[in-house]
VOBA-1610 file (N, C-alpha, C; in pm, whole numbers, padded with zeros to 5 digits, always signed):
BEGIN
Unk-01692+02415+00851Unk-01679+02279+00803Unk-01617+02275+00664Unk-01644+02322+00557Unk-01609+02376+00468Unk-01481+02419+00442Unk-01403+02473+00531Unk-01227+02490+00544Unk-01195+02376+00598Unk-01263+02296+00669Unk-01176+02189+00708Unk-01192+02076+00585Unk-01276+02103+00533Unk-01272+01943+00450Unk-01155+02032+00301Unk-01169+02143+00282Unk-01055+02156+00213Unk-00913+02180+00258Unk-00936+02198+00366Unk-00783+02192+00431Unk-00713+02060+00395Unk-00818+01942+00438Unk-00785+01772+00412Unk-00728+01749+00284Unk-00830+01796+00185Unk-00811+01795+00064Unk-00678+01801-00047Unk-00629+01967+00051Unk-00535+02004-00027Unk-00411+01927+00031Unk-00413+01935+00169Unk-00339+01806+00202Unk-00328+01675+00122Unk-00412+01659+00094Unk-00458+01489+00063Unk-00367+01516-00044Unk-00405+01612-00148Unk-00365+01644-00323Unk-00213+01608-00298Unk-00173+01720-00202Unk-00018+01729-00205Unk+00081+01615-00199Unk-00014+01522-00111Unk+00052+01404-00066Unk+00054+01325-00154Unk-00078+01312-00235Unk-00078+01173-00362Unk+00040+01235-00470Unk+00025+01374-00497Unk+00150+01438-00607Unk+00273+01397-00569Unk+00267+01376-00430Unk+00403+01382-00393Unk+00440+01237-00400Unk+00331+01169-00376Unk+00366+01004-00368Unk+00428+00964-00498Unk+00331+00988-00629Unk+00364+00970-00728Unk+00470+01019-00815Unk+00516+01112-00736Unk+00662+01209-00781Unk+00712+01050-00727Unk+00776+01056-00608Unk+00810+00979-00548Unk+00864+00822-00603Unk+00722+00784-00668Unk+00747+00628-00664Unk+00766+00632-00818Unk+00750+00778-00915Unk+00814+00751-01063Unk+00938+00809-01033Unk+00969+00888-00973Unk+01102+00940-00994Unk+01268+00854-00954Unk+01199+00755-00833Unk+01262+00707-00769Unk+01258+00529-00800Unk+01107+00542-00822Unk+01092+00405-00878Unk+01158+00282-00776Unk+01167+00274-00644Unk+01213+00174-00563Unk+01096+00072-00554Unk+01025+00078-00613Unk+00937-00108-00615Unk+00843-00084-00452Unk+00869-00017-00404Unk+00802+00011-00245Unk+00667+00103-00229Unk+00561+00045-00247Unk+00451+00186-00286Unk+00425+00189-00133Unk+00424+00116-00039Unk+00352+00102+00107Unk+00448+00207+00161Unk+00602+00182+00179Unk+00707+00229+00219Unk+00654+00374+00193Unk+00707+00442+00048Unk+00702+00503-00018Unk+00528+00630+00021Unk+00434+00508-00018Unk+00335+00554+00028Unk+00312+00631+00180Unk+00367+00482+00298Unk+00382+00578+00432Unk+00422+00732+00449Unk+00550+00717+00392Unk+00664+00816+00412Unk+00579+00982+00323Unk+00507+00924+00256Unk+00430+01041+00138Unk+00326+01102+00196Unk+00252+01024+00296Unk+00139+01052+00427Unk+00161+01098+00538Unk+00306+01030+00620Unk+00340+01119+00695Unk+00361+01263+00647Unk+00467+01287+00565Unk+00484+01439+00522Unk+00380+01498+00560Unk+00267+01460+00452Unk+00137+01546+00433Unk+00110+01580+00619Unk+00067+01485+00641Unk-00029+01490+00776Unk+00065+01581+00867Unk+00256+01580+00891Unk+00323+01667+00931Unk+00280+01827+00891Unk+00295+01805+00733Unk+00321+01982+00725Unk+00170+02051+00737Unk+00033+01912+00752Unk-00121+02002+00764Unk-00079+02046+00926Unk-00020+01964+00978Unk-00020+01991+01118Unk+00084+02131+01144Unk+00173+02118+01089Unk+00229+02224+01110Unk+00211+02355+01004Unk+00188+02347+00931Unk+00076+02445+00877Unk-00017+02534+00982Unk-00087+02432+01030Unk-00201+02426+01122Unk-00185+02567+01234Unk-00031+02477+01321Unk-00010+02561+01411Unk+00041+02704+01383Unk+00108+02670+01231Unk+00158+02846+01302Unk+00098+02925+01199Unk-00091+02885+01121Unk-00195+02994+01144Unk-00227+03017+01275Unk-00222+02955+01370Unk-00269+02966+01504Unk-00433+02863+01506Unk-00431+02813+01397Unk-00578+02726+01365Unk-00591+02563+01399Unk-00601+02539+01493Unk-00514+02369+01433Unk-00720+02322+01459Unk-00689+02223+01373Unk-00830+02184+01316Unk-00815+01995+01354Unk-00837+01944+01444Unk-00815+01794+01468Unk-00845+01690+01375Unk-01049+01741+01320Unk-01074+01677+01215Unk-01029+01696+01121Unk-00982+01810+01036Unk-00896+01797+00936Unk-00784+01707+00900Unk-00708+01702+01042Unk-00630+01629+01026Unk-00680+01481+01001Unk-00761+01398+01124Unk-00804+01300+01086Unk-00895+01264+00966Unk-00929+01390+00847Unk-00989+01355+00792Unk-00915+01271+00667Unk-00785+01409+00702Unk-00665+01394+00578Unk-00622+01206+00631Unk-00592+01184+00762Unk-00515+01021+00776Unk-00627+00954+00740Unk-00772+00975+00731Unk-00855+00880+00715Unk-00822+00849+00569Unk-00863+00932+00470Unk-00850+00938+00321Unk-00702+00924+00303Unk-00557+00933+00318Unk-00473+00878+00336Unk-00475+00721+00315Unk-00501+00637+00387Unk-00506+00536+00454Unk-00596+00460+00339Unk-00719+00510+00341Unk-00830+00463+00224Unk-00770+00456+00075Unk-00665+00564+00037Unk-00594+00532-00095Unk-00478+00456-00069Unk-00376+00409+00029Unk-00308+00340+00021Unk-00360+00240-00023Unk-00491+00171+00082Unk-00561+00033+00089Unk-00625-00035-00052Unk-00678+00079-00106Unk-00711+00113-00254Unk-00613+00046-00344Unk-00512+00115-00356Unk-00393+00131-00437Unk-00300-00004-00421Unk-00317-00068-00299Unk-00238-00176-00265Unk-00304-00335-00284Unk-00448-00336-00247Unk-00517-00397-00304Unk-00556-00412-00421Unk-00529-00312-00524Unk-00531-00286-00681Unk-00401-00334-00733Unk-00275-00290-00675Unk-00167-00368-00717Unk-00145-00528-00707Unk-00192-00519-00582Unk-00202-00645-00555Unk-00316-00790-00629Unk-00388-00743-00663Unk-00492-00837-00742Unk-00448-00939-00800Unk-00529-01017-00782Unk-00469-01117-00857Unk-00554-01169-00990Unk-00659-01064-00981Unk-00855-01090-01107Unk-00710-01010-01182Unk-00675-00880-01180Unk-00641-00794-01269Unk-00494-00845-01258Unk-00416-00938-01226Unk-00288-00931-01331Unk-00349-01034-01426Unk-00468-01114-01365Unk-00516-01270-01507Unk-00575-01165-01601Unk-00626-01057-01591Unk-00711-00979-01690Unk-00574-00908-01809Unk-00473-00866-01714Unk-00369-00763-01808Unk-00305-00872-01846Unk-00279-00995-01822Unk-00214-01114-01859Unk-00265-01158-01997Unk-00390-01209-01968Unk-00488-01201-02062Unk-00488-01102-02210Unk-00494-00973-02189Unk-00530-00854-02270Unk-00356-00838-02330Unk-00231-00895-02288Unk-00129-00904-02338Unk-00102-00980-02430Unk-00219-01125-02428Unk-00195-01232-02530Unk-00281-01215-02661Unk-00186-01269-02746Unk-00207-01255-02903Unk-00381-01274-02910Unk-00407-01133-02911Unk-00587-01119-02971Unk-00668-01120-02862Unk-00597-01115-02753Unk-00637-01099-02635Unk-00750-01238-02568Unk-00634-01382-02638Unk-00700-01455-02606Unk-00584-01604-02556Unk-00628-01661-02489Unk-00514-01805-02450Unk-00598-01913-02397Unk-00507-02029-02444Unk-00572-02171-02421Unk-00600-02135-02267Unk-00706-02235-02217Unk-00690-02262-02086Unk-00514-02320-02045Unk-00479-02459-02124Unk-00348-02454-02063Unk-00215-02399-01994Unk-00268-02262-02095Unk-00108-02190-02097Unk-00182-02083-01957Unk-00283-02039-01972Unk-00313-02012-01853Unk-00293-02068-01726Unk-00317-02167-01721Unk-00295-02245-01591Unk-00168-02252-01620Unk-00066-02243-01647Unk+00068-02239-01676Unk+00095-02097-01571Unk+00072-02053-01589Unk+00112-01899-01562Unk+00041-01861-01412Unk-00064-01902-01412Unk-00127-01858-01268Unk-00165-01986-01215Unk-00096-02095-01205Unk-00094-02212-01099Unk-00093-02193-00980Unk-00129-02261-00900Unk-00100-02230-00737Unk+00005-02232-00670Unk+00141-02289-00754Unk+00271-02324-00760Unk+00313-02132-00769Unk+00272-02140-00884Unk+00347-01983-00953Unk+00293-01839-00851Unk+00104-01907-00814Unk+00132-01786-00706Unk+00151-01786-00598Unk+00193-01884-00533Unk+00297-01942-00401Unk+00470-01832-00451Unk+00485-01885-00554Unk+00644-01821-00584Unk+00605-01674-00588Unk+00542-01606-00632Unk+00512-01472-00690Unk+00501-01406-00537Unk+00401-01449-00439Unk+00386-01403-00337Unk+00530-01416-00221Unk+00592-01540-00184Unk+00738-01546-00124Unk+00815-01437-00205Unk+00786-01404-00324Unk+00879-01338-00361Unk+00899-01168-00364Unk+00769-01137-00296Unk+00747-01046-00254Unk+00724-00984-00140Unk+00712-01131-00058Unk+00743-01088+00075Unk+00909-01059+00097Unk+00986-01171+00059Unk+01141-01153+00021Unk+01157-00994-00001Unk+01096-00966-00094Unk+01161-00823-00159Unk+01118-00741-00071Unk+00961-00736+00032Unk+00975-00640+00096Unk+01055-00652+00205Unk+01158-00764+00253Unk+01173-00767+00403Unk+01102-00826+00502Unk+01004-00945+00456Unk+00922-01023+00551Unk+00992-01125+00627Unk+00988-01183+00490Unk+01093-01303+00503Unk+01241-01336+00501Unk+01316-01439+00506Unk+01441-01456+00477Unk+01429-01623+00390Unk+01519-01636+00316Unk+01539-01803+00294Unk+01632-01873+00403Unk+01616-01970+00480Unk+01667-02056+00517Unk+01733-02170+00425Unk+01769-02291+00522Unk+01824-02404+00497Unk+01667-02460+00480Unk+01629-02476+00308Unk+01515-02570+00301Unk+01382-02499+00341Unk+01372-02398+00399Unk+01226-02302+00424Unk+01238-02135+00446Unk+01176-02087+00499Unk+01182-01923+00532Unk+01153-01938+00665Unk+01218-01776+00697Unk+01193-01709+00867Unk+01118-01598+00834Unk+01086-01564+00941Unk+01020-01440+00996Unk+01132-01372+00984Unk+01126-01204+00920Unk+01249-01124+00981Unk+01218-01020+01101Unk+01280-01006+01162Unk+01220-00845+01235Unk+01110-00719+01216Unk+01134-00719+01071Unk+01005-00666+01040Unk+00880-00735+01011Unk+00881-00812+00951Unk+00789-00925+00986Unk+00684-00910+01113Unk+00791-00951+01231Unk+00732-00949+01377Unk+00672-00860+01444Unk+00749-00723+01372Unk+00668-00589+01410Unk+00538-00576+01342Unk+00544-00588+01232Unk+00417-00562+01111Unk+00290-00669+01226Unk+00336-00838+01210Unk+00231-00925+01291Unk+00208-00864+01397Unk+00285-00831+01453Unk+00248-00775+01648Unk+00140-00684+01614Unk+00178-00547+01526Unk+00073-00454+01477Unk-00087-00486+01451Unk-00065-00606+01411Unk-00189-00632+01297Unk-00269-00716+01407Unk-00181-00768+01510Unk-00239-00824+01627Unk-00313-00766+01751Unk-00249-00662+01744Unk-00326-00554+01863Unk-00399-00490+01774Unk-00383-00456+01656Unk-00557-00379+01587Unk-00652-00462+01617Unk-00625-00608+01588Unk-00737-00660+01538Unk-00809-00711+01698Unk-00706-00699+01833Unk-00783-00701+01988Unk-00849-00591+01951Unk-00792-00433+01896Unk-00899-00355+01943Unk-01014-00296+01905Unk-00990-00416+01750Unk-01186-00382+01720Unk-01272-00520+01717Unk-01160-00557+01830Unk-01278-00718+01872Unk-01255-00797+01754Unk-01156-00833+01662Unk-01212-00985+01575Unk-01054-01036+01532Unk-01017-01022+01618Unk-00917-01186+01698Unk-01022-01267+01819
//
């Protein structure tokens, strides 16, 4: 048990080093993308690692996609916040303090309507139309995805 949870491990290590090589070196604004592509590797080369000790270890592997998966969710939900950009927003202003006004200036429901389209935009969700947005192709794949998970742990 003991080789397998460090097998995961060192997997795991390689992959976050590599992520973060990755998303400073390259810096494309894409941590999910980026992130995927940094997890597959890992989970490839534990696997093939694996086979040609002649050892292949299943839970290892799933231990490595479990913890994988748990730091994306982590990491993406941390970027994503919206307590911690009002907090670093906050801790940016003179004395680390601002009227209510100018606050509500900045994080209106207007501004995080724009902030969010504008990041679906940048990843490829959306498109602008004449007067509204579409769905793009990826879009439809991502929903379809998120639609059959959620049949198969019952809460659709």
């Amino acid at each position: 048990m003991l080789a397998t949870l460090i097998t995961a491990l060192y997997f795991f290590a390689c992959g976050v080093l590599a992520h973060l090589a990755l998303c400073w070196l390259v810096s494309s604004g894409r941590f999910m993308r980026d992130g995927l592509l940094a997890g597959c590797a890992a989970l490839l080369s534990a696997a093939v690692w694996q086979r040609q000790s002649g050892n292949t270890d299943l839970v290892a592997l799933f231990l490595l996609l479990t913890a994988w998966l748990a730091y994306l969710m982590f990491f993406i939900n941390l970027l994503n916040s919206v307590t911690l950009k009002m907090l670093e927003h906050l801790a940016r202003a003179d004395g680390g303090k601002m009227q209510k006004e100018d606050f509500a200036v900045v994080f209106s429901e207007d501004s995080g309507l724009q902030a969010r389209l504008s990041d679906m935009r940048a990843n490829g969700f959306i498109a602008e139309t004449k007067g509204g947005f579409a769905l793009t192709g990826k879009a439809n794949v991502f929903l379809s995805a998120v639609s059959l998970t959620r049949k198969f742990i019952g809460s659709d």
